[in-house]
Legacy VTK file of the C-alpha trace (Angstrom):
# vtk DataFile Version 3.0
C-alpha trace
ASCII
DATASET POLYDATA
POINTS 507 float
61.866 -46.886 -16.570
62.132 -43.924 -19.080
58.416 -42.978 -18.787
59.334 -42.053 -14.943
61.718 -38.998 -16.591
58.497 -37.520 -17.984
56.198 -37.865 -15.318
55.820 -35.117 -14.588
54.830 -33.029 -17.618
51.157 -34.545 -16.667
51.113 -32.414 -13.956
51.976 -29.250 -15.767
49.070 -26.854 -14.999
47.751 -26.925 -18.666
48.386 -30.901 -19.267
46.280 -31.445 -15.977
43.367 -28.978 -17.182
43.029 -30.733 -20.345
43.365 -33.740 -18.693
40.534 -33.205 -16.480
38.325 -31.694 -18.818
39.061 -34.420 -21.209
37.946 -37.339 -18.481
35.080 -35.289 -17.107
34.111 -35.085 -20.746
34.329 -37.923 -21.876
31.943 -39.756 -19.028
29.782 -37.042 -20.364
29.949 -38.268 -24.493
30.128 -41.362 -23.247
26.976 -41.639 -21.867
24.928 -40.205 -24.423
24.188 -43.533 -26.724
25.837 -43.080 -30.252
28.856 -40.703 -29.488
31.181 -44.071 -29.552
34.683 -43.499 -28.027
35.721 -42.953 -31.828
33.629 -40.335 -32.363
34.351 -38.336 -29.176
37.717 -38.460 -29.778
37.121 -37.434 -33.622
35.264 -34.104 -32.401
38.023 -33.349 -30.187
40.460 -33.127 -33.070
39.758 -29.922 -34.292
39.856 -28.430 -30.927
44.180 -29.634 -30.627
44.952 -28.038 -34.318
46.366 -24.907 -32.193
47.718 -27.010 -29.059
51.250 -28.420 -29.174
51.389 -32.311 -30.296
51.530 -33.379 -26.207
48.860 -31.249 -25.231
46.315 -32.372 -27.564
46.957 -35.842 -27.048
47.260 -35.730 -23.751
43.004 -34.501 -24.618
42.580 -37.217 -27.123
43.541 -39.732 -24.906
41.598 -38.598 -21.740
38.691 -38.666 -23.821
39.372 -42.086 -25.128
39.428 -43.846 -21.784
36.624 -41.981 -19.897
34.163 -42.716 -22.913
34.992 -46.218 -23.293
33.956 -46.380 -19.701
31.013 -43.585 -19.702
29.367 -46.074 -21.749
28.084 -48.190 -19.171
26.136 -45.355 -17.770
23.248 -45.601 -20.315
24.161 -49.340 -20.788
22.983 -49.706 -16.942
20.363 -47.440 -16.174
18.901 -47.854 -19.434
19.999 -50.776 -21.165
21.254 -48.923 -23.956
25.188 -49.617 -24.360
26.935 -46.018 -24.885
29.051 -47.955 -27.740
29.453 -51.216 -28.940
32.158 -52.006 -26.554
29.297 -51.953 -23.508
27.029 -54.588 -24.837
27.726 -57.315 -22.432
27.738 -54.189 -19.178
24.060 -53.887 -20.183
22.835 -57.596 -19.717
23.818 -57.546 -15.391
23.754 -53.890 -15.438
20.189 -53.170 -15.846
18.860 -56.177 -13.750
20.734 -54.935 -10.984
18.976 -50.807 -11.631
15.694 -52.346 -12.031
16.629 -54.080 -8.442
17.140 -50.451 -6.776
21.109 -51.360 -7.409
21.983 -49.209 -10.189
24.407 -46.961 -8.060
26.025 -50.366 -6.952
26.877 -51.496 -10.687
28.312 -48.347 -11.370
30.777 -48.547 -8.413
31.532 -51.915 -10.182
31.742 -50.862 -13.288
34.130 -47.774 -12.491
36.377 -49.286 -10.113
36.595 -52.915 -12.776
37.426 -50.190 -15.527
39.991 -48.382 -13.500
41.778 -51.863 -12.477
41.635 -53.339 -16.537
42.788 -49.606 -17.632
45.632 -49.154 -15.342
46.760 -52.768 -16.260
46.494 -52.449 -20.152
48.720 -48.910 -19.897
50.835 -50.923 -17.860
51.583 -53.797 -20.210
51.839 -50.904 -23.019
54.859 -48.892 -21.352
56.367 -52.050 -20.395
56.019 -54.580 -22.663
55.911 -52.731 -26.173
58.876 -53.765 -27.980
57.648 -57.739 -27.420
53.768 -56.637 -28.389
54.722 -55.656 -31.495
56.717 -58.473 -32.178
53.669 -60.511 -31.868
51.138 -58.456 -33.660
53.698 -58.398 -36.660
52.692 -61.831 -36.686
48.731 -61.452 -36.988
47.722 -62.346 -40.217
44.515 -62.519 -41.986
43.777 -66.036 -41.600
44.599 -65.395 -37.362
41.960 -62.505 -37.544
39.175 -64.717 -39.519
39.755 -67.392 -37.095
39.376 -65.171 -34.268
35.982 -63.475 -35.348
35.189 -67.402 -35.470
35.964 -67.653 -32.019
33.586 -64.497 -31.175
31.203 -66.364 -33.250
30.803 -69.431 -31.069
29.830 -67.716 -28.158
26.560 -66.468 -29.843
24.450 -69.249 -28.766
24.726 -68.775 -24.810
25.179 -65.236 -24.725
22.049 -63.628 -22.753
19.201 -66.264 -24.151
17.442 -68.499 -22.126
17.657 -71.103 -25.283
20.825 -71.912 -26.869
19.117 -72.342 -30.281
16.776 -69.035 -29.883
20.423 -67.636 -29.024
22.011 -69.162 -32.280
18.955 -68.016 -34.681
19.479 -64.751 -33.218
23.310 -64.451 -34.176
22.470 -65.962 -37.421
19.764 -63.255 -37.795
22.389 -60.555 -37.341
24.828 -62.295 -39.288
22.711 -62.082 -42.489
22.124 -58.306 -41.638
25.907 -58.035 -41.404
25.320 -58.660 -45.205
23.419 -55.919 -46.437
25.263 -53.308 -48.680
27.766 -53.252 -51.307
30.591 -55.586 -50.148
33.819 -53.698 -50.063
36.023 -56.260 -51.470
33.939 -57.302 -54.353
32.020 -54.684 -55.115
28.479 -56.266 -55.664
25.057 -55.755 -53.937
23.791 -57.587 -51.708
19.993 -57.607 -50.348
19.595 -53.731 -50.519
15.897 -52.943 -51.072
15.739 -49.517 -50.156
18.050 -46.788 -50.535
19.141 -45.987 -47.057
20.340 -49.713 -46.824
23.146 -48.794 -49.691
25.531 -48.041 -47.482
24.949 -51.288 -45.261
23.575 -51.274 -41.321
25.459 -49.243 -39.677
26.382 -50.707 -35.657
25.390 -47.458 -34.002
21.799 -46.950 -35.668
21.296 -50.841 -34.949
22.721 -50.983 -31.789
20.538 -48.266 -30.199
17.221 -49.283 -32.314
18.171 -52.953 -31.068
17.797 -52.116 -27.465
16.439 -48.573 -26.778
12.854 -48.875 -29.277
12.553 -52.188 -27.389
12.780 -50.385 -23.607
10.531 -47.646 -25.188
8.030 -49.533 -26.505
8.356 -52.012 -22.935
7.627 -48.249 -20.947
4.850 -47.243 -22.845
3.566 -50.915 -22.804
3.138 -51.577 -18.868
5.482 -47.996 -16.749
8.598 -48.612 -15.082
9.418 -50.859 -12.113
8.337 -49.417 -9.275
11.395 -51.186 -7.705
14.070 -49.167 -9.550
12.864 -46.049 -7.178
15.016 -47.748 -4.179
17.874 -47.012 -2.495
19.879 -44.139 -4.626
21.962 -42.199 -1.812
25.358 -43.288 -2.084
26.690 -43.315 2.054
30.856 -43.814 2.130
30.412 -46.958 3.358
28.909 -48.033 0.427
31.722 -46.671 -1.318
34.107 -48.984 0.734
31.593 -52.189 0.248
32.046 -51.750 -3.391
35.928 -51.553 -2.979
35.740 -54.894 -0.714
33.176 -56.452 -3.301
35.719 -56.165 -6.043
38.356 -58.259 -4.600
35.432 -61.417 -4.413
35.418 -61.460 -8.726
39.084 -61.380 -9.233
38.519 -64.480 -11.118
35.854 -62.122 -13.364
38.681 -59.021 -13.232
41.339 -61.404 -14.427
39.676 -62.766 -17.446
38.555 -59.531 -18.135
41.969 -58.254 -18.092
43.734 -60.937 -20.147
41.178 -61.224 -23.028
40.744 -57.221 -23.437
44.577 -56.758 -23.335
44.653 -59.711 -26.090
42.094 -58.877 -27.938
43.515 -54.684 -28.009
46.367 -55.850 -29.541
44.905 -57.270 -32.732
44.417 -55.051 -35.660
41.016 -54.853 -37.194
38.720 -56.468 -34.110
38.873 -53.507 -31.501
37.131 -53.283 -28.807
33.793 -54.029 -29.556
33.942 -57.451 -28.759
36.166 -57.754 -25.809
33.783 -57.066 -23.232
31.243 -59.982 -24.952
33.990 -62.681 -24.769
35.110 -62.040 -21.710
31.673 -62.012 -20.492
31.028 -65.675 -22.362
34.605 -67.032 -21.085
33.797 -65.672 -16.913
30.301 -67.239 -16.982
31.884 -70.156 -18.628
34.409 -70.519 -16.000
32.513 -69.373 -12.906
30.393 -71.850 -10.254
27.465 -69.471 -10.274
27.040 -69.053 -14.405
23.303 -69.754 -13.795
23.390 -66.095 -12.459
24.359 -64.261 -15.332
22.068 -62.310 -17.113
19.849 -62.094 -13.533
21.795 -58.971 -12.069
25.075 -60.615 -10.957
28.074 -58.352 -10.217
30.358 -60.756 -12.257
28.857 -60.143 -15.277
29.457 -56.238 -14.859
33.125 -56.715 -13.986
34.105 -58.909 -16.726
32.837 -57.074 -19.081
34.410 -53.213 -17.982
37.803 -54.428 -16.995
37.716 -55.880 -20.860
36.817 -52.989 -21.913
39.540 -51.039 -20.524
42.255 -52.890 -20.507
41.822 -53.086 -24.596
42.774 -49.177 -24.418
46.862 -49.806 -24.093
47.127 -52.340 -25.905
45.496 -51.152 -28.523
47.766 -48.275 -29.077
51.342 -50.804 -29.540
50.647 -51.520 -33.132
49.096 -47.799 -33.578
52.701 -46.504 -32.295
55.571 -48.870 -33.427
53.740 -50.044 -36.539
51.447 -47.425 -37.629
49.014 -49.814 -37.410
45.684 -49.326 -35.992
44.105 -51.881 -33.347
40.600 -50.026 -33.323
38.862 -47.403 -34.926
39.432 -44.821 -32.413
43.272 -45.390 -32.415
43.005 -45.106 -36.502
41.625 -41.402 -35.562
44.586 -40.980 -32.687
47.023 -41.902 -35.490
45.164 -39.112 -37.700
45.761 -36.609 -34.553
49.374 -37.818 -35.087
50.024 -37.367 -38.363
48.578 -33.774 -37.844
51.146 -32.900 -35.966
53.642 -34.496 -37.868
54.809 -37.251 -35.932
55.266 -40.470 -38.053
54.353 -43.351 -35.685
57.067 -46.229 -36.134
59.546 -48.155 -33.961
61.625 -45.000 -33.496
58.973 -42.576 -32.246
60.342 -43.500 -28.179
63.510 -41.915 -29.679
62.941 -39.191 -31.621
59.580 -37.948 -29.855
60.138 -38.849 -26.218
58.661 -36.297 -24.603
55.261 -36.174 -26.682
54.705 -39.801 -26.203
55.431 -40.426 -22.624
53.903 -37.950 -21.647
50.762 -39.395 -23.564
51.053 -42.882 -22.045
51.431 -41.430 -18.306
48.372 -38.756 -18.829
46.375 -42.007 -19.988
47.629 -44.148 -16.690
46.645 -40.905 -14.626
43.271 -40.341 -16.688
42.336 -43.621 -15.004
42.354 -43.256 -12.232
40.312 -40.026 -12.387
37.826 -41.305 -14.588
37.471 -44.021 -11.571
37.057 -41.132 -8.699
34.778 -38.867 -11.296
32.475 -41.922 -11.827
32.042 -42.962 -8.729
31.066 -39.413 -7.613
28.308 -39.255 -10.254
27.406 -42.794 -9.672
24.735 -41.453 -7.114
23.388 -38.627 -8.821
23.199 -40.571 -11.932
21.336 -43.336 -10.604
18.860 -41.065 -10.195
17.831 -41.206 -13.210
15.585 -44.489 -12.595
13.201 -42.100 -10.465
12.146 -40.628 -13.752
8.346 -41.649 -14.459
7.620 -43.909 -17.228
6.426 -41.097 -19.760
9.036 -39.217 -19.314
11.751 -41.471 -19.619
10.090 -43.224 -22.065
10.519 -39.441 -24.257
13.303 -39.005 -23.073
15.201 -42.399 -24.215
13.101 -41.503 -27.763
15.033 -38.626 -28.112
18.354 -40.090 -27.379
18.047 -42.976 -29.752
17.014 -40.689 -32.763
19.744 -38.224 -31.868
22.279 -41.290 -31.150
21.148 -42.396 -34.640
21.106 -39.102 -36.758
24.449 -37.834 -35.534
26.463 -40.681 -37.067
25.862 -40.045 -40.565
23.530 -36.993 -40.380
21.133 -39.534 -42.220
17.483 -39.882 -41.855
17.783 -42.859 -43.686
19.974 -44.035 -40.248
16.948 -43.088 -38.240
14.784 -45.164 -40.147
17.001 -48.578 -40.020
17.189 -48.016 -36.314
13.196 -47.974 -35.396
12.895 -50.757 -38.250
15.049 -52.904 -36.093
13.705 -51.423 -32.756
10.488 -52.595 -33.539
11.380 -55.786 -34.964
13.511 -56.600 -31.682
10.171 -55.672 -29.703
8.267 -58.470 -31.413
11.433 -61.176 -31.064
12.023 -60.358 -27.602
8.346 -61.902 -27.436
9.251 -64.539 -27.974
12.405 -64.985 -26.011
14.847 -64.127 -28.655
17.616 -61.668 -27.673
19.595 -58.470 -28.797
22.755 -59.247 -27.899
23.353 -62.274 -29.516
21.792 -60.360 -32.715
24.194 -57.761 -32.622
27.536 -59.809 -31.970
26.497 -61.607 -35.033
25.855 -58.067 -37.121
29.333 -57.043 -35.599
31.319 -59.880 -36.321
29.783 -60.555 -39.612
31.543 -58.321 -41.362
35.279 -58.959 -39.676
34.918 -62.636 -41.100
33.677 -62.788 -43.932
36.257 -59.592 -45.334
39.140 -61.529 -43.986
37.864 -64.984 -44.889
37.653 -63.169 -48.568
41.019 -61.373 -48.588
42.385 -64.876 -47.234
40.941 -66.992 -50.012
42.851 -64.297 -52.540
45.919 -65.034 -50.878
45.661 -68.280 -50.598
45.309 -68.647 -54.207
48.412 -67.068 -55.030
50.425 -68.943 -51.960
49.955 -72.509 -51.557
45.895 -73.128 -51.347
43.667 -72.473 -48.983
44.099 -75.759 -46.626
47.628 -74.466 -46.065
46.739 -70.712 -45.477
44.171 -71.390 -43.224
44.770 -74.731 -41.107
48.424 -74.787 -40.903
50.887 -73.038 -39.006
51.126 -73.007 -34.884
49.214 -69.745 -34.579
46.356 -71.395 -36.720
46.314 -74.693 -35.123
45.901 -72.291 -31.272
43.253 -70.626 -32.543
41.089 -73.563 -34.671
41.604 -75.604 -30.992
40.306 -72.773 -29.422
37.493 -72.537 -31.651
36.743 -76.164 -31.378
36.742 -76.244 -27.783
34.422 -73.330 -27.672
31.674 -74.721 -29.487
32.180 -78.655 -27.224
31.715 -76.524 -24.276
28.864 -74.874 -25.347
27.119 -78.197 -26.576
28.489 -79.762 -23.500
27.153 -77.326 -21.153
23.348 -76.762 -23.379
23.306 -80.640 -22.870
23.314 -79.806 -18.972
21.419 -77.561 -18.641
18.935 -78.269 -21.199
17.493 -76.072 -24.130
14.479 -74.216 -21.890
13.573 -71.395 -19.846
13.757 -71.725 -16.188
9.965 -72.364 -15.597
9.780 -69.871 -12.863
9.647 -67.155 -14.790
8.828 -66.489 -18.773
11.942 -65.796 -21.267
12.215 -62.624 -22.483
12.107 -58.797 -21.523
8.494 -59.976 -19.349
10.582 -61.914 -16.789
9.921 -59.490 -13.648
LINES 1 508
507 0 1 2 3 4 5 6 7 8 9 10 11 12 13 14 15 16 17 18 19 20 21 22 23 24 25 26 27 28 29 30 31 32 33 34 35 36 37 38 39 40 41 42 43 44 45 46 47 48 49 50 51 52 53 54 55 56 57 58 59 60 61 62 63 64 65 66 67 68 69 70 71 72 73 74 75 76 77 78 79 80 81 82 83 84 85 86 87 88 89 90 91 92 93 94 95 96 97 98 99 100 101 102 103 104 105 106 107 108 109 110 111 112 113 114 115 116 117 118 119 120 121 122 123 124 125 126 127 128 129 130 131 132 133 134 135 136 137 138 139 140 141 142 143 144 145 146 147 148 149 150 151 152 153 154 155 156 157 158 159 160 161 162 163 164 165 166 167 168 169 170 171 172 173 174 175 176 177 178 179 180 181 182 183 184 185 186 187 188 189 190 191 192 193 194 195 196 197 198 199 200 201 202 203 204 205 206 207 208 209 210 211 212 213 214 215 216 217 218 219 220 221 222 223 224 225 226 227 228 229 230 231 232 233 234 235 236 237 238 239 240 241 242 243 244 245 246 247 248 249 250 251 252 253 254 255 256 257 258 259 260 261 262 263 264 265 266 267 268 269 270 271 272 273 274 275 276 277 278 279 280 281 282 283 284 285 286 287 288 289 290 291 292 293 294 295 296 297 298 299 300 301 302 303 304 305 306 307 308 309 310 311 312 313 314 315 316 317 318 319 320 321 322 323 324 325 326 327 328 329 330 331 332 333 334 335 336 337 338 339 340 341 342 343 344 345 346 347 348 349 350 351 352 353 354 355 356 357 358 359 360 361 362 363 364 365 366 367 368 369 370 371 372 373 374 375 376 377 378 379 380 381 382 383 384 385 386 387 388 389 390 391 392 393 394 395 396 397 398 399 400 401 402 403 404 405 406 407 408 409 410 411 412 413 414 415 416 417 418 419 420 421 422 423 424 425 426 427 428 429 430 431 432 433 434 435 436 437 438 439 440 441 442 443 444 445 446 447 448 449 450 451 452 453 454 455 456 457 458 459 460 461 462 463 464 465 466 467 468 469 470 471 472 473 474 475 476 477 478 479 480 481 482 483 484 485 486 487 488 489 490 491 492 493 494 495 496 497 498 499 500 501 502 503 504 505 506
């Protein structure tokens, strides 16, 4: 109970400025589609060269957890995830704004984050020493084996057809691809020059599903029907509260598989929120609602999200080992200060990183009460009429895109892809499928490559990669993944419901 003792250097006057200013913030960055969590946090460094080491992470780490979550803002109202990590918010999200419920799914998503945050910072102050334990024994072949796992639930995610669903993860598997590969250093399918550095996620991720809702605007307007209902009346404050506690089963899941996944180096967050998504509709009696607007969905996905954040930070501070990109920048925020993460920091920094890990288990609970009091106003956005949001998403997407690298060639990749998604979407293929594929792509095949180089030296690759009781989990895991989803296509059968066509038309 040590992190009791420094409790209460959160509420210091200047800790609790810069912790408010770093939550209202980062709802802010995160809602603007291509400032990821990582790169939020990355602009903030500068600003804590002149702070002492606790006050600027107490910033850092406000920032982290309110963008993670700010990212469902666009990924809702727009359909354009604020970062990677808010892919699966944006397939229930948006049906429920174009409904008139867009205020409703951000009450979910806020109050889903807050629960799967407070948990994950919980299971980090508490349960550190044994975390690290276990990530120490992560190895390459468990990392390749879990992208694997990711892999088999491209099929069903968001597609009306399981095979349209597969072609589309194979699609952005192959894109995965492009570039010079980092291990080998040979080229592979670049054809013009802005491809040399590979497909970036951000540039795709926005061109995959903002061009698409641009091009849909200018097509046919808005839905009249996302005009309804915006106030935001207490009680429907306290129906959201009550509404939570019906998806525990969705909140749990959620919880467990972002908290798992946080811990393991090299995946991150970006695809916590899509397997718990897959494993919730898997697991709940009304999966045939998914992907139509259903609360579920939104929950599963944010309290992922979220509860990846603590987690993520045990190998960052007792190994110096980063679990996503945006703690590899927390550890450079650090090192800045020159504080050598390692499994004495609790002793010989107590102060600086307590004080951290309670300002984070505060910040979410504010970022809960400062998104639900914007939920309202930003709901408001769906009132917008069709040329003007259809601008107004433009601009976004090529600022989103340009701001990563400060490359036009960026720009260009993302409307390529845009309009490419446009004509798939057509007929009835899917983005998010697409872009798990593009995501995981690269996590396999890098570890399946460094694995094969070990293996050689070790005892083959049969032994590195299908032996051992951490192997054998994960290959049943993976195995039972892809029965289910045969299983389940086989009951369902491989078609559209025929009351409405696939795709972006289905109104």
């Amino acid at each position: 109970m040590e992190f009791l003792n420094y409790f209460g250097g959160v509420f210091e006057p200047w800790a609790f400025m810069l912790l408010l200013g770093g939550t209202i913030g980062g709802l802010i960055l995160g809602a603007t589609p291509g400032l990821s969590p990582t790169m939020a946090v990355a602009l903030l460094i500068p600003f804590t060269f002149h702070m002492s080491a606790t006050h600027g992470l107490v910033l850092l780490g406000a920032a982290y957890t309110s963008t993670v979550a700010g990212g469902a803002v666009s990924a809702i109202l727009l359909k354009i995830p604020g970062a990677p990590a808010n892919i699966a918010t944006a397939l229930d999200g948006n049906e429920m704004a174009k409904r008139g419920e867009g205020a409703r799914a951000l009450h979910m998503s806020f109050l889903s984050s807050g629960v799967g945050g407070v948990i994950g910072i919980l299971l980090l102050i508490f349960l550190t020493p044994v975390l690290a334990q276990w990530v120490l024994k992560i190895q390459t072949p468990h990392v390749f084996w879990i992208a694997i796992l990711g892999v088999t639930v491209i099929g069903s995610l968001d597609s009306k057809s399981f095979v349209k669903g597969l072609l589309s993860g194979c699609i952005g598997l192959w894109l995965s691809t492009i570039g010079y590969d980092e291990i080998q250093g040979t080229e592979r399918f670049i054809f013009a020059d802005a491809l040399s550095g590979g497909i970036g996620i951000i540039p795709a991720l926005i061109g995959l599903f903002a061009i698409p809702q641009v091009l849909d605007m200018m097509a046919k307007g808005r839905v009249d029907s996302m005009i309804e209902a915006l106030e935001v009346p207490r009680q429907k404050l306290a129906k959201s509260f009550s509404e939570l506690t019906r998806y525990v089963r969705a909140l749990s899941i959620g919880t467990v598989v972002g908290s798992i996944i946080g811990l393991i180096p090299g995946v991150g967050g970006q695809i916590a929120g899509l397997v718990a998504y897959d494993q919730s509709r898997k697991l709940s009696p009304q999966r045939e609602k998914f992907g139509t607007g259903h609360p579920e969905g939104v929950v599963a996905a944010e309290s992922a999200n979220n509860a990846m954040v603590g987690p993520s930070l045990v190998p960052l501070l007792t190994l110096s080992i980063p679990g996503s990109p945006t703690a590899a920048v927390l550890l450079g925020g650090l090192l800045i200060k020159e504080i050598f993460p390692g499994s004495d920091i609790f002793d010989n920094h107590p102060e600086v990183v307590w004080t951290f890990i309670n300002s984070m288990l505060v910040g979410q609970v504010l970022m809960v009460i400062f998104g639900i009091m914007i939920a309202g106003w930003a709901a408001k956005i769906a009132r917008a009429p069709a040329p003007i949001m259809a601008a107004g998403v433009l601009v976004l997407a090529v600022f989103g895109s340009y701001s990563v690298g400060q490359s036009v060639g960026d720009v260009h990749i993302m409307l390529a892809l845009g309009i490419g998604m446009y004509i798939l979407e057509k007929f009835g293929f899917s983005a998010a499928p697409l872009v798990l594929g593009l995501i995981l792509g690269p996590i396999a095949g890098d570890n399946f490559t460094q694995g094969m180089t070990l293996a050689a030296a070790q005892d083959g690759p049969w032994v590195y990669f299908f032996t051992g009781t951490l192997n054998i989990f994960l290959i049943s895991l993976v195995i039972a993944s892809i029965a289910y989803s045969f299983w389940n296509n086989m009951l369902a059968g491989d078609k559209a419901p025929a009351a409405e066509p696939a795709g972006r038309d289905a109104k």
